[in-house]
N, C-alpha and C positions, 0 to 999 in steps of 0.2 A: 552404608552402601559400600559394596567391594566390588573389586574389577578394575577396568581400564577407566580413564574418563576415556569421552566422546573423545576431547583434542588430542588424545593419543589416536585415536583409529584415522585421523587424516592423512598420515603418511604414509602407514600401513595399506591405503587404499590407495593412494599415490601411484606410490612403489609395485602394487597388484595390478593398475591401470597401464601403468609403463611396461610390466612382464609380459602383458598381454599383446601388449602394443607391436613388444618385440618380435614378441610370436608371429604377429598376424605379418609382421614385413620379414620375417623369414619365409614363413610358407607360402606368402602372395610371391617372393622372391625366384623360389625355387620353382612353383607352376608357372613361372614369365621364364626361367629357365629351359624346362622340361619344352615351352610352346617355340623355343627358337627367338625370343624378341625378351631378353635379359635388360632387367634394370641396371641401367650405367650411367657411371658419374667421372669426371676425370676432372682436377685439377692441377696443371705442373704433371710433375711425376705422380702423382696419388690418381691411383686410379681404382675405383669399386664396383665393382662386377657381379660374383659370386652371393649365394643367398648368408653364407657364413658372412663374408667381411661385411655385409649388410647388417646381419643380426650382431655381430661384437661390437660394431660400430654404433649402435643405434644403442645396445646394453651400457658400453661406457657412457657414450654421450648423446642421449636421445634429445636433450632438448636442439639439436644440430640434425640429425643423422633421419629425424622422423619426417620435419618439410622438405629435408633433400632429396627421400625418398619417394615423396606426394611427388616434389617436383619431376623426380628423374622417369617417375614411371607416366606423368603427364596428367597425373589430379593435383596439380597445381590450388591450395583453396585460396592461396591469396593474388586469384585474378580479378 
């Protein structure tokens, strides 16, 4: 048999799960932009706004950047 194994395609779908993920909190980003009521987050000086600093933030470090997002836009799922 030739090909991938299965346990090669886990990451691969991971990593396709996450790009998507990203997408989907850019563009929900920018429609909460375009409506006037922008998903914001601010920490100290750190502050995130923008549908870009969403989506880089969430590309480097989604396992952070994606409940921030739930939270900051108010789908909070760990209520």
């Amino acid at each position: 048999m030739t090909g991938l194994p299965p346990t090669a395609l886990v990451p691969i779908l991971v990593l396709l799960l996450a790009l998507g993920i990203d997408t989907w909190i850019y563009a929900d980003a920018k429609e909460r932009l375009r409506q006037g009521n922008p998903a914001s987050f601010s920490f100290g000086s750190l502050r995130i706004e923008t549908p870009q600093a969403w989506f880089l933030g969430s590309l480097i470090l989604w396992v952070v950047f994606f409940p921030l997002y739930l939270t900051a836009t108010g789908r909070n799922p760990f209520r």
